[in-house]
C-alpha positions in Angstrom: 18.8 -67.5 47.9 16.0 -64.9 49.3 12.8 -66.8 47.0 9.0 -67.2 47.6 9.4 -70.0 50.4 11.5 -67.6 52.2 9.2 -64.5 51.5 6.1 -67.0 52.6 8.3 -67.4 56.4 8.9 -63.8 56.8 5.2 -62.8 55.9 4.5 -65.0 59.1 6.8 -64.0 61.3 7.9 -60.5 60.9 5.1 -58.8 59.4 3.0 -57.8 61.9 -0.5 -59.3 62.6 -3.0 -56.6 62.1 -1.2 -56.1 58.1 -1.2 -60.0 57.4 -5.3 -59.5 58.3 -4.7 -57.6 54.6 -5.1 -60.6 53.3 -1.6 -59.7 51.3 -0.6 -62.3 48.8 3.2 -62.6 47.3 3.1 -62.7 43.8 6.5 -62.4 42.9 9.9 -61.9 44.5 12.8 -60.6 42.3 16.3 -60.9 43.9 18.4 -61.8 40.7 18.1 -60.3 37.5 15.7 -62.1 35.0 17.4 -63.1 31.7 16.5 -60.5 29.3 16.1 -57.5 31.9 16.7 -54.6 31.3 19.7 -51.9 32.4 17.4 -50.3 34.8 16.1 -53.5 36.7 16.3 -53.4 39.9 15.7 -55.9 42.7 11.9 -56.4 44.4 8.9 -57.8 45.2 4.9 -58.0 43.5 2.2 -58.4 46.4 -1.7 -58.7 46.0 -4.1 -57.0 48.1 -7.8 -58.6 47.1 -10.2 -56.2 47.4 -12.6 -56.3 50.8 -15.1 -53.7 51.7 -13.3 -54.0 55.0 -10.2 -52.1 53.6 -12.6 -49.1 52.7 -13.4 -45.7 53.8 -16.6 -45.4 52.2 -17.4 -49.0 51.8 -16.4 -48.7 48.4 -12.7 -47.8 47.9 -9.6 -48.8 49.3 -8.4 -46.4 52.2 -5.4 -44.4 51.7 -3.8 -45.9 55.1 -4.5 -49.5 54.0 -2.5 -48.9 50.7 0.2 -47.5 52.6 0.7 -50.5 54.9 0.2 -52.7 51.3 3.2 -50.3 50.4 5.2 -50.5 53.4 5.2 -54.2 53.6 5.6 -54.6 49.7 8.9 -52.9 50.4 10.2 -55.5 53.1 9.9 -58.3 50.5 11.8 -55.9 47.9 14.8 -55.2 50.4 14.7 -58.8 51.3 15.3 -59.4 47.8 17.8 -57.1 47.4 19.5 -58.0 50.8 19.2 -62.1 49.7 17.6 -62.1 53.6 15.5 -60.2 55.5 16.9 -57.9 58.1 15.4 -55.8 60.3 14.6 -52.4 59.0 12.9 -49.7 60.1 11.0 -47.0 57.5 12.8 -43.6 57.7 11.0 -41.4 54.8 7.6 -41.9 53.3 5.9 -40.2 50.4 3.1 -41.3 48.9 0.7 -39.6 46.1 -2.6 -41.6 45.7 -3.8 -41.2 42.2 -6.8 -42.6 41.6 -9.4 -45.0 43.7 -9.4 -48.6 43.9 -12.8 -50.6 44.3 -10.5 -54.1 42.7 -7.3 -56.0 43.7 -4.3 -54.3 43.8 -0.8 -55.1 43.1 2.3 -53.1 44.2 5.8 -53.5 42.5 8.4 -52.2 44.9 12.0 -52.3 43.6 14.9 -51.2 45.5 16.6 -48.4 43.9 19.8 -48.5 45.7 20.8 -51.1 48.2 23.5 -49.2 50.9 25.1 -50.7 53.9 23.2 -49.1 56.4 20.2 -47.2 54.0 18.3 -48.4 51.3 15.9 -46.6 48.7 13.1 -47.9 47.1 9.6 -46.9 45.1 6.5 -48.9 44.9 4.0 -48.9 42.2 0.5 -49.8 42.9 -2.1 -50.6 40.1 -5.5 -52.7 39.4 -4.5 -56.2 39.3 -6.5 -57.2 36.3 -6.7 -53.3 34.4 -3.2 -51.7 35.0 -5.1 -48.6 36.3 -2.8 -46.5 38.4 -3.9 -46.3 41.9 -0.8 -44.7 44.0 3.0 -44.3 44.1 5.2 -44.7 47.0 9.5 -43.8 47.3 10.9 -44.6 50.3 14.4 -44.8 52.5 15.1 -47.9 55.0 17.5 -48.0 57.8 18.9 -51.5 58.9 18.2 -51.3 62.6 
């Protein structure tokens, strides 16, 4: 079963260097459905991206690029979830709308919306850690490669 010791291995070995320097943390990993779930639950992954001046454009807020990886790699974890496994993937579509600035840690929820053979689809949701406050959305498709 695909569970935090697992997502702790593939953080070091298949995400890349220069996004573990993110200083991402795995908060959660959700690859069975939680007694008391809802209908619309779906399978994922909550990371943590502490706030560092070194993540920001102005020395004050979070870069849009840095919250993209945060994104991106939140998404791995989810499909790992929702694969019970990692395997390799490749992003294939992208679109992101930033909504508000970020000067605290983040957290992103990606779920996977629909697990295929070959193509998966997923969204992530990334707000302050300790306020809720909406920071940026993500959807995304997968390939297996």
């Amino acid at each position: 079963m695909f569970g935090l010791r697992a997502a702790s291995r593939l953080m070091l070995e298949v995400i890349p260097p220069w996004t573990q320097d993110l200083g991402l943390l795995i908060e959660a990993v959700e690859a069975w459905r939680p007694s008391g779930a809802g209908l619309d639950w779906c399978p994922g992954a909550v990371l943590r991206l502490p706030f560092t001046r070194k993540l920001c454009t102005d020395g004050k807020t979070i870069s849009s690029q840095a919250l993209m990886a945060f994104a991106d790699a939140a998404m791995v974890f989810a499909c790992a979830a929702a694969w019970n496994g990692y395997r390799p993937m490749s992003a294939v579509d992208q679109t992101a709308h930033f909504l508000g600035p970020a000067q605290f840690d983040l957290l992103a929820d990606a779920r996977v919306i629909r697990a295929g053979t070959t193509t998966s689809f997923g969204r992530v949701a990334i707000f302050g850690a300790s306020n809720r406050y909406p920071v940026a959305m993500m959807s995304g498709a997968y390939t297996m490669v």
